[in-house]
LUMPA-371768 format. One line per 2 residues: number of its first residue (from 1); for each residue x, y, z of C-alpha. Coordinates in Angstrom, 3 decimals. Layout:
% residues N
NUM> X/Y/Z  ...
This chain:
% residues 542
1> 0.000/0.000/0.000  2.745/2.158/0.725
3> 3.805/2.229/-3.216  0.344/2.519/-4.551
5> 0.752/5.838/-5.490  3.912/5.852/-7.094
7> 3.073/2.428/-9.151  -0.504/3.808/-9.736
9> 1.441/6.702/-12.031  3.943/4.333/-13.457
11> 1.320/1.866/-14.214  -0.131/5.543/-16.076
13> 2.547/6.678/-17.822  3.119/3.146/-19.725
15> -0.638/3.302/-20.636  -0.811/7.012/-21.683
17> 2.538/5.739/-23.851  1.031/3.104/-25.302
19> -2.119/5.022/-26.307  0.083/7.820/-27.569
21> 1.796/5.272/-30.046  -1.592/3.914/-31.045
23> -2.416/7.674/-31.885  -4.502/9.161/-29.479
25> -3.195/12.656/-28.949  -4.171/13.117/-25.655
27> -1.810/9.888/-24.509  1.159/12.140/-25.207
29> -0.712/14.978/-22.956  -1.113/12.588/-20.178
31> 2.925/11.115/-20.959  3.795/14.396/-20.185
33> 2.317/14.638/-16.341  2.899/10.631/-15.705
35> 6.529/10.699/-16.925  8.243/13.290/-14.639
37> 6.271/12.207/-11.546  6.957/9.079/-12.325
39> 10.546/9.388/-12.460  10.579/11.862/-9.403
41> 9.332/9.013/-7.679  11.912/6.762/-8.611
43> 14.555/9.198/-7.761  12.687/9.435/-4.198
45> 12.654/5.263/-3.847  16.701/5.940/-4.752
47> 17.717/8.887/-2.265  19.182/8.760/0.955
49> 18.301/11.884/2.533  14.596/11.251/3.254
51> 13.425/8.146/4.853  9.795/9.657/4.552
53> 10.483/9.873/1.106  12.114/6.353/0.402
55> 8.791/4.770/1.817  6.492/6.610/0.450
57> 7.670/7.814/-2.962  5.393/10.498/-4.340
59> 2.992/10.696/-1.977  5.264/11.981/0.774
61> 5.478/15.452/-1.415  2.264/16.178/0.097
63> 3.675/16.873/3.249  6.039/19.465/2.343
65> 3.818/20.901/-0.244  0.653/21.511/3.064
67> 3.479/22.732/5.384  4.412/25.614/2.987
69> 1.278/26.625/3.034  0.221/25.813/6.498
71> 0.262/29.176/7.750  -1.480/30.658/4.634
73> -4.073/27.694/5.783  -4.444/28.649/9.331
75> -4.436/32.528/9.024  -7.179/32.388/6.453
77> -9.464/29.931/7.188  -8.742/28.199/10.978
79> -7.599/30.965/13.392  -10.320/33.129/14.717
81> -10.285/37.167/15.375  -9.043/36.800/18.501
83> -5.629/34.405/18.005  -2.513/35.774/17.925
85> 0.048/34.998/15.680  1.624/36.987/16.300
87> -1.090/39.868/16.012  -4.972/38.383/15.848
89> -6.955/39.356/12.177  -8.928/42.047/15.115
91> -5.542/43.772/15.320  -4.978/43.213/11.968
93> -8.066/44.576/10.124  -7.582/47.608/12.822
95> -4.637/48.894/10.786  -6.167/48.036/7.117
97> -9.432/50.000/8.059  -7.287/53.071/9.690
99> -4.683/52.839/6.677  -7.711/52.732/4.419
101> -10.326/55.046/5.996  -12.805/52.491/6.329
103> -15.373/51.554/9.158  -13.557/50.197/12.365
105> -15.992/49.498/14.791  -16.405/46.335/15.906
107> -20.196/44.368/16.296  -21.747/41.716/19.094
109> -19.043/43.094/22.220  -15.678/42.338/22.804
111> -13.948/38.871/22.112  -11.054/39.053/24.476
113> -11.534/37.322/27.890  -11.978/40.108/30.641
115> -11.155/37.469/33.260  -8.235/35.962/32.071
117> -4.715/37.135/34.112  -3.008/39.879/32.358
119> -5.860/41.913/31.097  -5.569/45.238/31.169
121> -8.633/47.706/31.106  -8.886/51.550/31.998
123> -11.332/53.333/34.096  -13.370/55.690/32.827
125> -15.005/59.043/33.770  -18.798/60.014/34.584
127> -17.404/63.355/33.107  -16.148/63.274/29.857
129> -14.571/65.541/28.145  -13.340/66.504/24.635
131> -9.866/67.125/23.631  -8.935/69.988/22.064
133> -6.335/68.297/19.749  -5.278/65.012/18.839
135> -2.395/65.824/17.764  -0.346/65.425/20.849
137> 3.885/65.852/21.538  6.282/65.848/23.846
139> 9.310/68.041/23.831  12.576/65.892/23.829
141> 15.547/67.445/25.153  17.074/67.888/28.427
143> 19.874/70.604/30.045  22.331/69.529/27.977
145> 20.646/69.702/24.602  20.310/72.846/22.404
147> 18.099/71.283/19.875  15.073/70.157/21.283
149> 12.180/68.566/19.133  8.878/67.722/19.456
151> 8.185/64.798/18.820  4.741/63.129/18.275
153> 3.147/60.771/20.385  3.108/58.100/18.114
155> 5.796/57.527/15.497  7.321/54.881/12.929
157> 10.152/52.330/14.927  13.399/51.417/13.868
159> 13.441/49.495/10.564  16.061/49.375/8.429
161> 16.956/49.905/4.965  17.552/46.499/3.405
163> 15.206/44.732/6.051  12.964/46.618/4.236
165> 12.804/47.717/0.295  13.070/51.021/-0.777
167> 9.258/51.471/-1.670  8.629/50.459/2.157
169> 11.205/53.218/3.244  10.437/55.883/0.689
171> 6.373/55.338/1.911  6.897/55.492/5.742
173> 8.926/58.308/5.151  6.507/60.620/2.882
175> 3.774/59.440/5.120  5.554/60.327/8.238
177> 6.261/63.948/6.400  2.672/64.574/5.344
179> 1.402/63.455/9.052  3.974/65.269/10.970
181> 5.749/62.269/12.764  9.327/61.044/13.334
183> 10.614/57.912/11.861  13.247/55.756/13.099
185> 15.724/54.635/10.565  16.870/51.409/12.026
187> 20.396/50.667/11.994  21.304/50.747/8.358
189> 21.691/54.217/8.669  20.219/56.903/6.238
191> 19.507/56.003/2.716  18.675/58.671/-0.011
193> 14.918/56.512/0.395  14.781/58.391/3.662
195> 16.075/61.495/2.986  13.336/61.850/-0.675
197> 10.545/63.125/0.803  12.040/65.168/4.028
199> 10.093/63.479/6.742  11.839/63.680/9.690
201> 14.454/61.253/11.063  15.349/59.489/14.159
203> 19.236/58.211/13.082  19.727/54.727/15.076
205> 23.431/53.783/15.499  23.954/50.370/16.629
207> 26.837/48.433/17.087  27.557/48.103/13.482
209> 28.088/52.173/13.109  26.813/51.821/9.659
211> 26.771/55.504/8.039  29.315/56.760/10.185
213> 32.192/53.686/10.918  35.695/53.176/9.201
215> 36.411/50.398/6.905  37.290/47.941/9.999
217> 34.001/48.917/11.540  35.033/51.367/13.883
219> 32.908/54.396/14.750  34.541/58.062/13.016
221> 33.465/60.625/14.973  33.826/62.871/11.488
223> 31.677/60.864/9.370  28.956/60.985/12.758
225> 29.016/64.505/13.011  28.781/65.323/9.263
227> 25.678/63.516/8.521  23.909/64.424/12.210
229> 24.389/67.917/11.250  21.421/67.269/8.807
231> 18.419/69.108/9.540  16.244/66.410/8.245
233> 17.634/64.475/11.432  16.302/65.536/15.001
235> 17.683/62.943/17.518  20.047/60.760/17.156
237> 19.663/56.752/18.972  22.116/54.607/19.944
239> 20.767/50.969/20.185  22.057/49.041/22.893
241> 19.385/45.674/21.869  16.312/45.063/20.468
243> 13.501/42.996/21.807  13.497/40.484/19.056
245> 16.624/39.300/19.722  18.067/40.529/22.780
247> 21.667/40.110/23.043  22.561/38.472/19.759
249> 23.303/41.491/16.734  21.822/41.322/13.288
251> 22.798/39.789/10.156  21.646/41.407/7.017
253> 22.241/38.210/4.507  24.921/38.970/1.577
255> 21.753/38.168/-1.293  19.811/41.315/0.142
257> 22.838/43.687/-0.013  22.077/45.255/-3.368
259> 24.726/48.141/-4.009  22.798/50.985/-3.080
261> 22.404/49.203/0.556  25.909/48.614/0.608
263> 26.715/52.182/0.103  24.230/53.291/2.656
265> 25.777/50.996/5.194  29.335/51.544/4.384
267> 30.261/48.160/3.896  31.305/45.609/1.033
269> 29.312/43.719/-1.273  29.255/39.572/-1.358
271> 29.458/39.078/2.030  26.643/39.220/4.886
273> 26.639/42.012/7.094  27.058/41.783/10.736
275> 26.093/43.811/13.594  28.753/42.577/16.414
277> 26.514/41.551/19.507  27.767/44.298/21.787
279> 29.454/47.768/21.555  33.502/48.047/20.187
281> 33.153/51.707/21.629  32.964/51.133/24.918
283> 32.705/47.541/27.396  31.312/49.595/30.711
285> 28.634/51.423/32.132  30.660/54.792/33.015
287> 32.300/54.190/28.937  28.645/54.063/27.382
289> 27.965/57.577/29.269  30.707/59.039/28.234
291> 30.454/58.455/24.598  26.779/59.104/24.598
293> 28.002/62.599/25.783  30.651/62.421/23.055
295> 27.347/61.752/20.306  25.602/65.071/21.635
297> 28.924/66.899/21.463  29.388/65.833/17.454
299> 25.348/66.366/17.043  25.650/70.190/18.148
301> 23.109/69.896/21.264  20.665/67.426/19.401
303> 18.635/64.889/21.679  20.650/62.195/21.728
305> 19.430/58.777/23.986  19.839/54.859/23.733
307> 17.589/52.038/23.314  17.522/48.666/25.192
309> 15.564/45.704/25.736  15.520/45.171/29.582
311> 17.217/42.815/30.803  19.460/42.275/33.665
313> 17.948/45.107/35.949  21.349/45.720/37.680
315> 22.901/46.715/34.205  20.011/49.493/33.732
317> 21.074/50.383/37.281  24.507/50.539/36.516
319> 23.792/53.068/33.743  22.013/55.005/36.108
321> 24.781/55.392/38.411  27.207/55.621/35.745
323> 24.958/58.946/35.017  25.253/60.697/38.171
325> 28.587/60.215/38.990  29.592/61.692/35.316
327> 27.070/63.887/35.097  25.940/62.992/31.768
329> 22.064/62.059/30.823  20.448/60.882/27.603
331> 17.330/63.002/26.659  15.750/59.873/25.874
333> 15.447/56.362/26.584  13.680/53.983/24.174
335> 12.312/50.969/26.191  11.604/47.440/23.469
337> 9.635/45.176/24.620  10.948/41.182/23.877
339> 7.106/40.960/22.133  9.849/41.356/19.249
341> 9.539/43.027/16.520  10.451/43.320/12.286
343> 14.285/41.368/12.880  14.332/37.768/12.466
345> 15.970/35.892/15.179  16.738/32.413/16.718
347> 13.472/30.851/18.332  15.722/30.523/21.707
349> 16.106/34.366/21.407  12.477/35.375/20.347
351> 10.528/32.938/22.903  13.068/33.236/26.027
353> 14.990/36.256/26.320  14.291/39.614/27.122
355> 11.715/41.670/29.580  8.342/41.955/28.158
357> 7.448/45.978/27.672  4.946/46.384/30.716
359> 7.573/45.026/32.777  10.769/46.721/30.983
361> 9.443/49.925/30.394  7.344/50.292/34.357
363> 11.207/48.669/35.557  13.222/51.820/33.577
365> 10.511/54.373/34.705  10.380/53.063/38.131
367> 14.209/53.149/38.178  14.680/56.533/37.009
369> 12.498/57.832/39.429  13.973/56.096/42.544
371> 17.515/57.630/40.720  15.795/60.970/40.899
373> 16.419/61.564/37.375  13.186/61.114/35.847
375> 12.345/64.745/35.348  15.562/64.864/32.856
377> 14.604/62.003/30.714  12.147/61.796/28.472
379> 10.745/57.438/27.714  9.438/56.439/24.771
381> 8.113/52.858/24.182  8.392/50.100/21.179
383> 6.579/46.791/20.992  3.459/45.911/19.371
385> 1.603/49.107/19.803  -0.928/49.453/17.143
387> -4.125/51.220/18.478  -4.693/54.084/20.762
389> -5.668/51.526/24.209  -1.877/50.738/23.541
391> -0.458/53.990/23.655  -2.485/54.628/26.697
393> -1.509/51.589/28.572  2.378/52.376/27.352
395> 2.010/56.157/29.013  0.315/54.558/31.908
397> 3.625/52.326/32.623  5.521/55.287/32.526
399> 6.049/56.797/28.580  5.891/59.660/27.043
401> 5.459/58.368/23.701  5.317/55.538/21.580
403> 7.036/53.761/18.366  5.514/51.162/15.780
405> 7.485/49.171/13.362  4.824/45.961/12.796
407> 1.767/48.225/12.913  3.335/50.713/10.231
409> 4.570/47.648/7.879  0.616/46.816/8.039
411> -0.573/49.751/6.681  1.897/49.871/3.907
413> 0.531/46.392/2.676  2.196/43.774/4.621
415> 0.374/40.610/5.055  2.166/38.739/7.977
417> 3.095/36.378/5.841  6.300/35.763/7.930
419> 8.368/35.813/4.997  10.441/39.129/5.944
421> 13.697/36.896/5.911  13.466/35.289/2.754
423> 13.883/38.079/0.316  9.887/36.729/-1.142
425> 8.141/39.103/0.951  5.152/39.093/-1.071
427> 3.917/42.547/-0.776  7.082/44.165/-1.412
429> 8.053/45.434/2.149  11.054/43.273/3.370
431> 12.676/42.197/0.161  14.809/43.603/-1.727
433> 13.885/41.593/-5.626  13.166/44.693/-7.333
435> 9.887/42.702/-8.911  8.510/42.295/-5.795
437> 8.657/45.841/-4.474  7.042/47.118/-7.751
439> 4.224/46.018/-5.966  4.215/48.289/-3.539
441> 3.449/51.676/-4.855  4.395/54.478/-2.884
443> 2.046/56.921/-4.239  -0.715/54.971/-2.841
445> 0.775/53.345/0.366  2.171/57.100/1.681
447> -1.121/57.953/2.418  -2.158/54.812/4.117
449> 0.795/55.253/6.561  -0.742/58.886/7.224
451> -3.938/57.907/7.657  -3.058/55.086/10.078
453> -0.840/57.485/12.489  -4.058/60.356/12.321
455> -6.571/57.878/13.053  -4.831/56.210/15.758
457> -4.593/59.210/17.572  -7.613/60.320/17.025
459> -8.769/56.798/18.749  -6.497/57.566/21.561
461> -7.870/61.017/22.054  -11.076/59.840/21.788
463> -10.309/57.345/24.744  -8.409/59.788/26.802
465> -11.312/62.055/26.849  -13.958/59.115/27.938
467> -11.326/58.707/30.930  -11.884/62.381/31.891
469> -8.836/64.265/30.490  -7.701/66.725/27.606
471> -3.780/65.714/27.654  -1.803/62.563/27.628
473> 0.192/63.600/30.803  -2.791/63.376/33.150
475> -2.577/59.396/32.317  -1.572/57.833/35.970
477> -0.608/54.569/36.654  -4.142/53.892/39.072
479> -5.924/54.734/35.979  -4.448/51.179/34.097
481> -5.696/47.922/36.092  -3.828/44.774/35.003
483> -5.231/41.600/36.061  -2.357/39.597/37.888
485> -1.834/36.352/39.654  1.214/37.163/40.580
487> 1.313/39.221/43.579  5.832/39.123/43.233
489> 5.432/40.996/39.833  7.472/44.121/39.439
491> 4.306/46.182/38.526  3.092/46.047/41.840
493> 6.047/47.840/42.636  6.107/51.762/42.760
495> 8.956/54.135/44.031  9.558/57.948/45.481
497> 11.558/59.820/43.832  14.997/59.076/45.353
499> 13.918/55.895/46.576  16.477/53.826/45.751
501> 19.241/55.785/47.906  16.761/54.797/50.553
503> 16.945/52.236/53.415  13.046/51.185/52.770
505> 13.131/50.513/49.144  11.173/47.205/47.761
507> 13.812/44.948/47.328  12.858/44.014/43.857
509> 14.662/47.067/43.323  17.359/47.525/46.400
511> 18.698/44.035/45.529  19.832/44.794/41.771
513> 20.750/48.649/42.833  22.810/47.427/45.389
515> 24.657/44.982/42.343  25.088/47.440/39.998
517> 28.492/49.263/40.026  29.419/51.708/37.262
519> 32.930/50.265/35.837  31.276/46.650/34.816
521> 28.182/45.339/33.365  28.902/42.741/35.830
523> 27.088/42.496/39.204  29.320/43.646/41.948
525> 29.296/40.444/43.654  31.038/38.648/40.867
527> 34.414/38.224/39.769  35.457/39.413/36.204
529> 36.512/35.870/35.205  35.774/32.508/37.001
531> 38.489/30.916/38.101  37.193/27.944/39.509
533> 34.016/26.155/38.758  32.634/23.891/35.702
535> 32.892/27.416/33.115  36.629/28.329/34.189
537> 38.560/27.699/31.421  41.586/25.364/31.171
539> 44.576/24.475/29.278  42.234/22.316/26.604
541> 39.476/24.776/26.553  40.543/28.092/27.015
């Protein structure tokens, strides 16, 4: 039974010969399906590679051919409104109907469970009231900084030329000019895609340096300061980690680096292109203040800050410290979330590392107030944010504005087809085949990305005013209720300002404070190098 299909198509193609030779035309039509199968399945009874194959010649194609299109299958027709994966078709059809303009209300009541641990609702007011604007900002930009900007409450995340085509740029860019927002260039630095239609820029620097590095990949301080002093760029980022891979760098495979990207980046062509996992600029707490300090010095007084996703809370606390005793404070801090984001990572990476974004970014805001710094730093807050219940439960935790990358890429066509590493994204947004982006049309898509930033807001302001309040800053933490079973979880946890210099601090907090030391990443009660133990190295494995 096993080689009934395969012999059924043999036993097929020597009949559909046979009938060909006795002259029926439509033999040599069926000679020339039978044939190649048929031999396909002899070359599957002769292979070594696939036991699945070997025993079940043929028919095992099947399996292969429904697993490529498994999650086509269970997007479409099995998963309801309300499953994530990783953002539900409710979510989903949110962005299309913003991008598009359309209806977006929802019929029958909510489908989420209101019971279930980890919901999150907000209170709302007997008084409403109605905004006078929804077109919120916050002004970046602390002592130090002779270049504020305001920046809007809701703006496009770091994504980076050659992750994503050059129709995806050039449309997140004209829509972020016509709508008045910032957008976040990612780490492959600032192609002439961004700069096209003068929207303005957020310029991430990562470990990489692309845009501003020498040709060993060091950071040049002249290149830096020559392309900051663009006035199309308002802040400048440093990215410590991201939440989709915490830890690890970024690889931006050698078949996507077209010669335009490779220009952009600084780098050569035919090889892949590697973000090192960690900073060559500096190894310590006290050394990533000081050349933060350096980056506002080369970007004449613009904001300059760093993002991170959380993780060890005494390295966050070392910063911290590392601040006061220099002196020297970002105007910003971007807070990831490990719900990850646009970068494709190891499944050890995007399932287990990494503070989610309630927890990282209520940790950072907590922290900074306890430091008694708050009041010089301004938070914003990245990780699947896509409707205006998100920014308000990401200002509730603590920020003062919010980034999108996934939410964006949806209304500039993408599909979630989870293809973005590939090079076949099939809308034309992470790939760089030239016949694929001509399917995304910037013309059209600009507008989308507009629309989707307006209307969001709007939704937010309408929200914020059922709550009781005209501005964003009147948000407070009592007015977010998360569901918890776990009474240990660090958003139970609030501080004073000063708090953590404090004998009566919770010790969620005291414990890593009391780690952190401003001359090591390391916790203070650790050595620099083990030298004892099953990880101390030795004469055979250094």
């Amino acid at each position: 039974m096993r080689f009934a299909f395969f012999a059924a198509f043999v036993a097929a193609a020597f009949v559909s010969f046979g009938l060909g030779l006795a002259g029926f035309f439509w033999g040599w039509i069926a000679l020339a399906v039978t044939a190649p199968l048929s031999l396909l399945g002899i070359r599957d009874l002769v292979q070594t590679r696939h036991s699945l194959l070997r025993n079940y010649p043929l028919l095992a194609h099947m399996r292969w051919l429904f697993e490529g299109i498994r999650p086509e299958i269970r997007q479409y027709l099995i998963e309801s409104d309300a499953d994530a994966f990783p953002f539900n078709r409710e979510q989903r059809s949110l962005v299309y109907q913003r991008a598009k303009q359309e209806q977006e209300t929802v019929p029958f009541g909510t489908q989420m469970d209101v019971y279930k641990a980890g919901y999150g609702y907000f209170t709302h007011s007997l008084a409403p009231v109605h905004p006078k604007t929804d077109n919120f900002r916050r002004r970046v930009g602390g002592p130090d900084c002779t270049q504020p900007y305001d920046i809007s409450l809701f703006n496009v995340s770091g994504m980076s030329f050659g992750a994503l085509s050059a129709n995806a740029i050039a449309a997140l860019n004209k829509g972020a000019a016509t709508g008045g927002f910032a957008h976040d260039t990612g780490e492959g630095s600032i192609s002439p895609h961004h700069r096209r239609h003068g929207g303005d820029l957020i310029w991430q620097i990562a470990s990489g340096y692309f845009g501003c590095r020498t040709a060993d990949g060091k950071f040049d301080p002249d290149k830096f300061a020559a392309t900051a002093a663009d006035p199309q760029v308002k802040m400048i980022e440093l990215k410590l980690s991201q939440g989709a891979k915490p830890g690890h760098g970024g690889v931006l495979p050698a078949s996507k680096i077209t010669p335009e990207i490779a220009e952009t980046r600084g780098i050569p062509m035919g090889q892949d292109c590697v973000s090192p996992a960690s900073h060559p600029s500096f190894s310590t707490p006290e050394g990533m203040v000081s050349f933060l300090g350096e980056l506002r010095r080369l970007a004449k007084g613009k904001p300059v800050g760093f993002k991170l996703c959380v993780g060890h809370p005494h390295e966050f606390m070392a910063i911290c410290k590392a601040m006061i005793a220099q002196g020297i404070y970002p105007d910003f801090i971007v807070v990831d979330g490990k719900e990850g984001g646009t970068g494709a990572a190891p499944v050890e990476f995007t399932n287990s590392l990494g503070m989610p974004l309630r927890e990282g970014l209520h940790f950072v805001h907590m922290t900074l107030i306890g430091a008694g710094v708050r009041e010089r730093i301004r938070i914003g807050a990245s990780g699947k944010i896509i409707s205006g219940a998100d920014i308000a439960t990401a200002l509730a935790l603590g920020a003062d504005w919010c980034n999108s990358a996934r939410g964006f890429m949806f209304a500039v066509g993408c599909i979630q087809a989870r293809a973005c590493h590939t090079n076949r994204c099939p809308t034309g947004v992470a790939t760089q085949d030239p016949t694929r982006q001509r399917g995304l049309v910037v013309e059209d898509k600009y507008k989308r990305v507009a629309n989707f930033h307006r209307n969001t807001l709007h939704g937010f302001a309408e929200m914020l005013g059922a709550m009781g309040l005209d501005d964003p800053s009147q948000i407070r933490p009592e007015t977010l209720h998360i569901r918890s079973t776990d009474p240990t979880s660090i958003l139970h946890h609030r501080l004073k300002p000063g708090q953590l210099f404090e004998e009566e601090c919770p010790v969620a907090f005291a414990t890593p404070w009391n780690l952190a030391r401003i001359d090591s990443f390391r916790p203070a009660d650790l050595a620099e190098t083990p030298t004892s133990g099953p990880y101390a190295p030795s004469e055979t494995h250094p």
